[in-house]
Backbone as ProteinMPNN parsed JSONL, in Angstrom:
{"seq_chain_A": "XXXXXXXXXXXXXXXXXXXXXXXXXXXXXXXXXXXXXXXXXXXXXXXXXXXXXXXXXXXXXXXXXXXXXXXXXXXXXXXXXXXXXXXXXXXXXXXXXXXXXXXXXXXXXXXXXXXXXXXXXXXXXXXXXXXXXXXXXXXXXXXXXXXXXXXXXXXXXX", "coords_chain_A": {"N_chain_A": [[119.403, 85.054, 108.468], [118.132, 82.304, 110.215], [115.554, 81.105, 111.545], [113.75, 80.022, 114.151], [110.617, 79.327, 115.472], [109.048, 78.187, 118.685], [106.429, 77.504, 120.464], [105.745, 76.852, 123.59], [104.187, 74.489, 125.71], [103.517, 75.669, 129.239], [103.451, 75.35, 132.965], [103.123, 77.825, 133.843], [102.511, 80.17, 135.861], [99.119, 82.236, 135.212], [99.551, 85.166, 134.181], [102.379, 84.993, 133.858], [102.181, 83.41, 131.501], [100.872, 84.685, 130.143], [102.595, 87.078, 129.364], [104.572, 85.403, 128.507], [103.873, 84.256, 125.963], [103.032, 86.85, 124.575], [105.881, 87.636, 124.035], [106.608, 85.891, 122.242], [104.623, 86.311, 120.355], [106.045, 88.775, 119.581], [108.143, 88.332, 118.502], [107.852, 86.521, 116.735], [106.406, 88.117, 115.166], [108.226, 89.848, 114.62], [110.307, 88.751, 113.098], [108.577, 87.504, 111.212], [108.265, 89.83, 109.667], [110.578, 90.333, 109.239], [111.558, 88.524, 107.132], [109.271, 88.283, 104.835], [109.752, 91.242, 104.045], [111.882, 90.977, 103.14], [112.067, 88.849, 101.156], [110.082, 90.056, 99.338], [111.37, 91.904, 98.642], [113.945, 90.588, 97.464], [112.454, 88.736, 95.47], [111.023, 91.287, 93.599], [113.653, 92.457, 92.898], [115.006, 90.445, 91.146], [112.983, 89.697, 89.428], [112.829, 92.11, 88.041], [111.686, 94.146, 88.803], [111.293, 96.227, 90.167], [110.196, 98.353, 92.958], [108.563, 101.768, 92.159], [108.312, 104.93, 93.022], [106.648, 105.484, 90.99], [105.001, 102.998, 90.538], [103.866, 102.595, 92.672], [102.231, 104.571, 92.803], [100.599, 103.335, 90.807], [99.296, 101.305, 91.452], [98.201, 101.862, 93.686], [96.22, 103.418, 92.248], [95.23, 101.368, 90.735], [94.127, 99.801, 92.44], [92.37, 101.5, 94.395], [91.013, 102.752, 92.578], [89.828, 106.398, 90.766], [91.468, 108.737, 92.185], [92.48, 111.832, 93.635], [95.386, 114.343, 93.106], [96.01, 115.612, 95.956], [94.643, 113.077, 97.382], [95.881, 110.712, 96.551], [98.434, 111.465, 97.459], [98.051, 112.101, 100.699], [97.367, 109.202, 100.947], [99.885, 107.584, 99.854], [101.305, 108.684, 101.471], [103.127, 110.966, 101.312], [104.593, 114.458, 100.662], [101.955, 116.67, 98.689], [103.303, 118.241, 96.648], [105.293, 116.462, 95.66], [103.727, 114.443, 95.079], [102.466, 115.252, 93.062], [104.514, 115.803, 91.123], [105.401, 113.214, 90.301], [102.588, 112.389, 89.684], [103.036, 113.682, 87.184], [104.757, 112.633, 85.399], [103.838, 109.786, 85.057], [101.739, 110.834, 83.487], [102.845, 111.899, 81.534], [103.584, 109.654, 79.923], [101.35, 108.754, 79.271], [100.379, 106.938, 81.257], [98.449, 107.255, 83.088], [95.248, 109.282, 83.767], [93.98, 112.303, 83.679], [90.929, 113.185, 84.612], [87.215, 114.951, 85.268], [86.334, 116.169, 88.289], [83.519, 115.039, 90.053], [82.216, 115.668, 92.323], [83.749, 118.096, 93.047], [84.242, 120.695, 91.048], [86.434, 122.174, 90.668], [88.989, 120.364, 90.895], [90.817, 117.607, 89.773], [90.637, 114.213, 88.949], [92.235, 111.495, 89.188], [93.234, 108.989, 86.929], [94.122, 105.52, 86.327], [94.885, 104.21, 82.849], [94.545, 102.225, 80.342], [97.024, 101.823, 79.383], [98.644, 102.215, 81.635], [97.077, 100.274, 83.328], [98.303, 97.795, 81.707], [100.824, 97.76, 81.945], [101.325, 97.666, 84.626], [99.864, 95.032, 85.134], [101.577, 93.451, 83.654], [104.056, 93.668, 85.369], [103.289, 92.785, 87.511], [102.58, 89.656, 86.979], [105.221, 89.145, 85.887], [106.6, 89.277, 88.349], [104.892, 87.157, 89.365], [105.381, 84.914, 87.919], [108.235, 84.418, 88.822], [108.335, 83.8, 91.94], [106.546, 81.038, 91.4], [108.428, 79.877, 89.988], [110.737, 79.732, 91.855], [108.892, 78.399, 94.027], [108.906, 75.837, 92.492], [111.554, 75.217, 92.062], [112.837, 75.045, 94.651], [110.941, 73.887, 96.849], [110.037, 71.128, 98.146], [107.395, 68.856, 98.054], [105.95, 68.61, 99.89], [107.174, 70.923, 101.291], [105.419, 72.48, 99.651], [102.726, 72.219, 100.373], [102.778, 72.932, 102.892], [103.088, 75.671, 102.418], [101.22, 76.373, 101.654], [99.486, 76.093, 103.713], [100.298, 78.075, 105.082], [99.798, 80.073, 104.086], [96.594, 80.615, 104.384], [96.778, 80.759, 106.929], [98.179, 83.387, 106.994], [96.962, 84.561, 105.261], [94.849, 84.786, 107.066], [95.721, 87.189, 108.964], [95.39, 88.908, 107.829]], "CA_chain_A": [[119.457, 84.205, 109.614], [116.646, 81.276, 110.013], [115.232, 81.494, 113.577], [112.443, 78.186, 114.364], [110.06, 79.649, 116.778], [108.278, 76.938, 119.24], [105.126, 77.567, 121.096], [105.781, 75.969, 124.526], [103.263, 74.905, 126.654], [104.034, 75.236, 129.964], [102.331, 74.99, 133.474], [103.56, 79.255, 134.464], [100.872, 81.219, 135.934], [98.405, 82.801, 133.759], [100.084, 85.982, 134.417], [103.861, 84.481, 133.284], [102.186, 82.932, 130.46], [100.396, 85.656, 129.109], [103.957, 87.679, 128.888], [105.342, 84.444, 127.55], [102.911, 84.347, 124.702], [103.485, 87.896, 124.13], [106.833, 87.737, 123.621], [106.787, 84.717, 121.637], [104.361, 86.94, 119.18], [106.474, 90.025, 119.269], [109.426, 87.363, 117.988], [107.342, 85.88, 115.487], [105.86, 89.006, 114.045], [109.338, 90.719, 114.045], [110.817, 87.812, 112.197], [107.831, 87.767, 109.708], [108.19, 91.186, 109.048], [111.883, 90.495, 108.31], [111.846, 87.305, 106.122], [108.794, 88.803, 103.829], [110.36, 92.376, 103.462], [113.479, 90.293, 102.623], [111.551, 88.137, 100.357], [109.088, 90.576, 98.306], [112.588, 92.872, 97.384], [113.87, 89.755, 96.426], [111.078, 88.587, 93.917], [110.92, 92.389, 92.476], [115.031, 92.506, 92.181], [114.917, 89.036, 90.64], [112.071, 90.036, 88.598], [113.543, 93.593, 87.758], [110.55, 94.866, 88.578], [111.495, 96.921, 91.665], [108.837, 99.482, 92.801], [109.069, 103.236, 92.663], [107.17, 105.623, 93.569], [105.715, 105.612, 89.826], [104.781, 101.845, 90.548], [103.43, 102.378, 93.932], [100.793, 105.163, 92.703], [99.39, 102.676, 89.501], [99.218, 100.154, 92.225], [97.362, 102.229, 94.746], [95.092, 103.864, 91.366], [94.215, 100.181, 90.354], [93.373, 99.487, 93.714], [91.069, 102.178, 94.749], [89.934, 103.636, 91.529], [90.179, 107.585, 90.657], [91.973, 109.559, 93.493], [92.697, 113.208, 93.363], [96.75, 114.016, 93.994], [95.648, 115.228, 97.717], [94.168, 111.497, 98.283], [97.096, 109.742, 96.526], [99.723, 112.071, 98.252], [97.848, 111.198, 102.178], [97.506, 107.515, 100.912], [101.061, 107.137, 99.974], [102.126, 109.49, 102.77], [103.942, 112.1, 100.423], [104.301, 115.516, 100.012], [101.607, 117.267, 97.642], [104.221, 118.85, 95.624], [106.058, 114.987, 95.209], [102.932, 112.972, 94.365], [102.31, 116.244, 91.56], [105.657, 115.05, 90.143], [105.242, 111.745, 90.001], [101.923, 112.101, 88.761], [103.096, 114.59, 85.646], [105.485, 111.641, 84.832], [102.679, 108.774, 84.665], [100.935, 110.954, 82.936], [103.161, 111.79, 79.755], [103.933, 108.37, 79.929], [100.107, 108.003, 79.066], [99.717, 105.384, 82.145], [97.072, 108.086, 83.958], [94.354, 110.35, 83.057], [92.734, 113.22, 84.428], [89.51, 113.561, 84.696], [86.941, 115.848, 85.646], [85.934, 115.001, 90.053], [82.448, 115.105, 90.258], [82.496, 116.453, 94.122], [84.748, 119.523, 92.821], [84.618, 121.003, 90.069], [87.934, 123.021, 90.59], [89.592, 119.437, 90.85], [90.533, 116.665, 89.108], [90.633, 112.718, 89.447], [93.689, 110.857, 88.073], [92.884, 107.532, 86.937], [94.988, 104.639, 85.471], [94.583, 103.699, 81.99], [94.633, 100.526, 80.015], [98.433, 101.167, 79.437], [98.956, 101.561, 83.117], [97.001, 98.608, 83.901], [99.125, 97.171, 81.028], [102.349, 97.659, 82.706], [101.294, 96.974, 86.171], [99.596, 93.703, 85.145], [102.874, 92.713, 83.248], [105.401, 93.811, 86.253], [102.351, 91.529, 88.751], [102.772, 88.896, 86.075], [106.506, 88.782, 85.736], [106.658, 88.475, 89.934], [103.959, 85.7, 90.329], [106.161, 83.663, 87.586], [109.563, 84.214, 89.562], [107.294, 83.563, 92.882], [106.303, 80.016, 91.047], [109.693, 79.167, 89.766], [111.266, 79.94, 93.362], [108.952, 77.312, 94.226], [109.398, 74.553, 91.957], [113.173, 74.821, 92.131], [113.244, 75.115, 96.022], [110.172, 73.305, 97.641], [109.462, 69.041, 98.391], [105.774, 68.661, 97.549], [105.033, 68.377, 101.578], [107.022, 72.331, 101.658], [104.506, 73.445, 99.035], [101.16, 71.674, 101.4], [103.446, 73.613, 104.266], [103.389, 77.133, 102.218], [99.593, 76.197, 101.414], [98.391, 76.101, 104.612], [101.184, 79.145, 106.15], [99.326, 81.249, 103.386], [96.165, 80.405, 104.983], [97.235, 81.368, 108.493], [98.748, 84.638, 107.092], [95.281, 85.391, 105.268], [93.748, 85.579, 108.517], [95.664, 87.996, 109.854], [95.035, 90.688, 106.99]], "C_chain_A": [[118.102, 83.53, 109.765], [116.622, 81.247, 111.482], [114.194, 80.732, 113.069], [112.272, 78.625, 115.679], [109.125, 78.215, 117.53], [107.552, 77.873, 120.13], [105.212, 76.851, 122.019], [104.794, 76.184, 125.464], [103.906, 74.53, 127.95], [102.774, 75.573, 131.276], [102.58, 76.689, 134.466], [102.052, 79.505, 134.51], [100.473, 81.893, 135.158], [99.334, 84.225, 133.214], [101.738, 85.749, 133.418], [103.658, 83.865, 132.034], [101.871, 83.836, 129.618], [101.928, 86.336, 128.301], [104.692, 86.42, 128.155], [104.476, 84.226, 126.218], [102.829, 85.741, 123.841], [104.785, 88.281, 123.356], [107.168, 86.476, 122.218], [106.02, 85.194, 120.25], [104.562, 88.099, 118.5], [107.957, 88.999, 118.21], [109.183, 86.934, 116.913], [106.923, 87.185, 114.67], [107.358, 89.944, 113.447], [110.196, 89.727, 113.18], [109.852, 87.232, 110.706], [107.966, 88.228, 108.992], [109.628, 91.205, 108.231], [111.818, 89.635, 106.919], [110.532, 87.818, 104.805], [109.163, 89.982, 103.439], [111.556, 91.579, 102.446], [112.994, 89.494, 101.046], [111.113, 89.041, 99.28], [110.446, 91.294, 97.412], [113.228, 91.662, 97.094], [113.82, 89.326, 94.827], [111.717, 89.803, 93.13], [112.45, 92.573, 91.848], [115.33, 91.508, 91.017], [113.916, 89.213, 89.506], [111.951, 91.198, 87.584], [112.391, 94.047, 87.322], [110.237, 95.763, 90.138], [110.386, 98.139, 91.804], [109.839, 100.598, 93.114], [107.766, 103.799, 92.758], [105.786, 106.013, 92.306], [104.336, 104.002, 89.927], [103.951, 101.445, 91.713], [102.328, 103.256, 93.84], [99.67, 104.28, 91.737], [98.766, 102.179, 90.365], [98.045, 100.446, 92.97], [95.832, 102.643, 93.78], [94.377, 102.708, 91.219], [93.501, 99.582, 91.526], [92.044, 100.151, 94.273], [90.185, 102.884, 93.531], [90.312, 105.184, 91.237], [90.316, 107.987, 91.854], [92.313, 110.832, 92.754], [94.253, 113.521, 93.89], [96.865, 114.273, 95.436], [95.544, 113.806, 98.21], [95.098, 111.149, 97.917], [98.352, 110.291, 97.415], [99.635, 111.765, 99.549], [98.198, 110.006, 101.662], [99.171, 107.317, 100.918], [101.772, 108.112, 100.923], [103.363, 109.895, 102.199], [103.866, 113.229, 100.555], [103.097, 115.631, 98.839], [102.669, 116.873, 96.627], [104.942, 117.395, 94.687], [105.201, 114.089, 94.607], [102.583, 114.049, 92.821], [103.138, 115.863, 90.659], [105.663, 113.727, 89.703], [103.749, 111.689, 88.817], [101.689, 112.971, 86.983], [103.736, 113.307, 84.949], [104.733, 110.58, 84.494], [101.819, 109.606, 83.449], [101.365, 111.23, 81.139], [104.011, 110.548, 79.469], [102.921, 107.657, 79.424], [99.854, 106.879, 79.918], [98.7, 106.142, 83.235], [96.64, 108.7, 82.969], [93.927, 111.101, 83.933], [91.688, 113.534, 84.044], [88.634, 113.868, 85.712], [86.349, 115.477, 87.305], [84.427, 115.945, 90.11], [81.775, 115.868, 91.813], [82.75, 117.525, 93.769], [85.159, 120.046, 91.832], [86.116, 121.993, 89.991], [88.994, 121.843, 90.516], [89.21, 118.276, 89.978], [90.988, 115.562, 89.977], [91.82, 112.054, 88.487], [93.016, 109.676, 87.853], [93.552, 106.704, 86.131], [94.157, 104.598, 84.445], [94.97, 102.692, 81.031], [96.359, 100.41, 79.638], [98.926, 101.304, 80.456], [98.732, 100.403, 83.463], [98.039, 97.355, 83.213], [100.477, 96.658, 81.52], [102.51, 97.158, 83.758], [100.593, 95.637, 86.137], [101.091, 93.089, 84.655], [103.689, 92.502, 84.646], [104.6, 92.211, 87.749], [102.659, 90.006, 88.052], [104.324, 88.294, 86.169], [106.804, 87.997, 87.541], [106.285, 87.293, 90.609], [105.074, 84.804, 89.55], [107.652, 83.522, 88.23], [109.274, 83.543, 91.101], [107.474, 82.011, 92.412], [107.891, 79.731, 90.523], [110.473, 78.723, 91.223], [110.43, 78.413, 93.537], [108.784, 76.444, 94.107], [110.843, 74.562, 91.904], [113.393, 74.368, 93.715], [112.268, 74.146, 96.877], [109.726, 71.752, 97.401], [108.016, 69.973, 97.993], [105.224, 68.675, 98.936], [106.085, 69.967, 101.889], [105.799, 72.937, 100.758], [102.902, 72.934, 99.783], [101.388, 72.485, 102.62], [102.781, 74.962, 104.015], [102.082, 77.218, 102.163], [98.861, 76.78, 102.328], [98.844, 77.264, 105.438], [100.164, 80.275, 105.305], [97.818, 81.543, 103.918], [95.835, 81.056, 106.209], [97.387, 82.918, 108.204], [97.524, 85.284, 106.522], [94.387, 85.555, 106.237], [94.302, 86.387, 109.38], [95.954, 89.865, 108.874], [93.519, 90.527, 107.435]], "O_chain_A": [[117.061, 84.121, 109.475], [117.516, 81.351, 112.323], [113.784, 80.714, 111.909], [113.023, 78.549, 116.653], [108.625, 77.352, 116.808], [108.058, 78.934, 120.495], [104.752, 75.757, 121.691], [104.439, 77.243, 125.979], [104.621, 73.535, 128.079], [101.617, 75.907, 131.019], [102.245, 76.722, 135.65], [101.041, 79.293, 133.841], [101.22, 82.319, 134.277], [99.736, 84.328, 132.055], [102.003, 86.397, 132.406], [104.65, 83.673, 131.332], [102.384, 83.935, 128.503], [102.278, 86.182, 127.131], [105.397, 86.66, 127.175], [105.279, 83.861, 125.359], [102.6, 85.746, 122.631], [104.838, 89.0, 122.359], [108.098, 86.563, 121.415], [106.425, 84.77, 119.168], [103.982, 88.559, 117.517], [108.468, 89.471, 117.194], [110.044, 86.866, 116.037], [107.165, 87.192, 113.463], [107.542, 90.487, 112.358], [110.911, 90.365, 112.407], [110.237, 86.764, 109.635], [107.95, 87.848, 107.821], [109.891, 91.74, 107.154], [112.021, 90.124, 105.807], [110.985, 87.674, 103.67], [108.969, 90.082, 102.227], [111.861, 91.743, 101.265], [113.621, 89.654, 99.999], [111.711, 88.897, 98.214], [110.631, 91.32, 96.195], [113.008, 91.552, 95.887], [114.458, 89.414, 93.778], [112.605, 89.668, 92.288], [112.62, 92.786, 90.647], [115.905, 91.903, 90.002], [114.304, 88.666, 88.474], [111.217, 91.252, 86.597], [111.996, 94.305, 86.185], [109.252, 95.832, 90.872], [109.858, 98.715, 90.854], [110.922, 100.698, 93.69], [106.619, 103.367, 92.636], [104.659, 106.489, 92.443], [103.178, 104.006, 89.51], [103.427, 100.34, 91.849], [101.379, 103.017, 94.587], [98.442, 104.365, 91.766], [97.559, 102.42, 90.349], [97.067, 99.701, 93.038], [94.695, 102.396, 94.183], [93.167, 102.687, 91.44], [92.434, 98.97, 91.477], [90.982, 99.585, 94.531], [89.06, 103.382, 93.566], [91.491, 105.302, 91.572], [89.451, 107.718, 92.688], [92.415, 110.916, 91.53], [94.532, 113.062, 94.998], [97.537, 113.553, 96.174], [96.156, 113.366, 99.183], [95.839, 111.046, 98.894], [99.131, 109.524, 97.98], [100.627, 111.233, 100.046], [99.356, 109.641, 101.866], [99.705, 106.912, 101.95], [103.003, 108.109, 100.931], [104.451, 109.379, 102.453], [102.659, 113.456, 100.634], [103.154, 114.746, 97.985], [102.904, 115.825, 96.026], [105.07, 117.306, 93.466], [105.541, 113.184, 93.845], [102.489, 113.558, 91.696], [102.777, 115.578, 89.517], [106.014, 113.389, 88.572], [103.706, 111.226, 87.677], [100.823, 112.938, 86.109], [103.203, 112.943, 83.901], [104.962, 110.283, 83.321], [101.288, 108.957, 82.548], [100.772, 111.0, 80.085], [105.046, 110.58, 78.803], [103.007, 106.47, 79.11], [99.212, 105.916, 79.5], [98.238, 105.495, 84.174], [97.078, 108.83, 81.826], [93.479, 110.652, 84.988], [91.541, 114.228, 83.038], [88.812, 113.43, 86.848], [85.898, 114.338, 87.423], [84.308, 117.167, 90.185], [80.769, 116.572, 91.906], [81.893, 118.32, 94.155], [86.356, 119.993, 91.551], [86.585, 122.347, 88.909], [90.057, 122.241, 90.04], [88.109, 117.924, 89.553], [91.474, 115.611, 91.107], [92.078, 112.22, 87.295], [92.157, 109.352, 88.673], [93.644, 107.148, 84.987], [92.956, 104.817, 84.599], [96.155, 102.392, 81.178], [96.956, 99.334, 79.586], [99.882, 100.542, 80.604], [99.552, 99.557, 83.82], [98.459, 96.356, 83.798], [101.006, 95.546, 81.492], [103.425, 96.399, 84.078], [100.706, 95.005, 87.187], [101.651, 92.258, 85.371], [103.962, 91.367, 85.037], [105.085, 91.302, 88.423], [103.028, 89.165, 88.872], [104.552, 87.126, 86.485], [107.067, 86.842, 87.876], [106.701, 86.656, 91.577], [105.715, 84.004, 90.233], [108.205, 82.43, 88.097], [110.099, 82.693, 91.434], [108.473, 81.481, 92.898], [108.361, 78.971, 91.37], [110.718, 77.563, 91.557], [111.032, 77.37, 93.283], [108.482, 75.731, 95.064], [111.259, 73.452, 91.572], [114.09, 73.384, 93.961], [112.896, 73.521, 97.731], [109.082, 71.396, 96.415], [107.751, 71.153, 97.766], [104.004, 68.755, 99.077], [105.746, 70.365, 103.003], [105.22, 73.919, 101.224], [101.947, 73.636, 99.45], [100.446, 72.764, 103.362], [102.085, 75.501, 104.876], [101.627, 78.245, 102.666], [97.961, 77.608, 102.182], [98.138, 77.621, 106.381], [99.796, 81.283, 105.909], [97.591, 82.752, 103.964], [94.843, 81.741, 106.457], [96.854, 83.719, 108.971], [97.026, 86.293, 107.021], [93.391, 86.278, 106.268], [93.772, 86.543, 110.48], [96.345, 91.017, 109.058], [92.702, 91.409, 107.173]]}, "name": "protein", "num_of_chains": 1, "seq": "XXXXXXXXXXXXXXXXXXXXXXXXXXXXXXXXXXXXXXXXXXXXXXXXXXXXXXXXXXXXXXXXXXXXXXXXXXXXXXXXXXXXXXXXXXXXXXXXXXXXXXXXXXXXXXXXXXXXXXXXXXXXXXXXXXXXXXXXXXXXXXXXXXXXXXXXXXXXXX"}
């Protein structure tokens, strides 16, 4: 469903406006939240590059660097026991490593390796070109100056 929010100015007391401005960004953010959830599974279905939970630890490894399965298990807000599984499977998969954590010697540090990054650059790769097809099939040249400047807007509110 396509919902076209407007921003009305009007001459309500500060009070009536504030709540009208409120609501107007509880509307917009809950309709963000839908149309990019909607969007990103999309892309990855379309791309058949759907995430799992194997795809969501490389992601988080290439992101922060060596984590220990405690930190990746808080970060991805898992069970222990579940991010242990996951990360036995990356690992005789050869897309992690353990190595030794400098802090603790009783613990180790997982860390992607170049055929993780391998895979997770491909699957990032495959998405941006379905991403770019999407919009040369779908967008005028004044929607892609539109998406330009929406991307813009949406980088300032990470």
């Amino acid at each position: 469903m396509r919902r076209i929010f407007q921003l009305q100015e009007t001459k309500m007391p500060s009070k009536e406006a504030s709540a009208e401005n409120r609501f107007d960004a509880l509307a917009l953010a809950e309709s963000l939240r839908i149309t990019l959830g909607r969007f990103v599974r999309g892309v990855k279905t379309q791309a058949n590059t759907p995430t799992t939970p194997q795809s969501e630890t490389l992601s988080l490894l290439d992101q922060a660097g060596p984590l220990s399965v405690a930190e990746l298990a808080e970060r991805r807000n898992v069970r222990h026991q579940s991010m242990r599984l996951v990360a036995a499977q990356l690992e005789a998969e050869c897309l992690i490593s353990k190595l030794p954590n400098p802090a603790d010697g009783r613990s180790q540090l997982l860390s992607i390796t170049p055929k993780g990054q391998e895979k997770l650059s491909s699957s990032r790769e495959a998405r941006t070109c379905q991403i770019a097809d999407l919009i040369e099939e779908r967008l005028s040249e004044q929607d892609k100056r539109t998406l330009a400047a929406a991307i813009l807007v949406i980088e300032r509110l990470c």
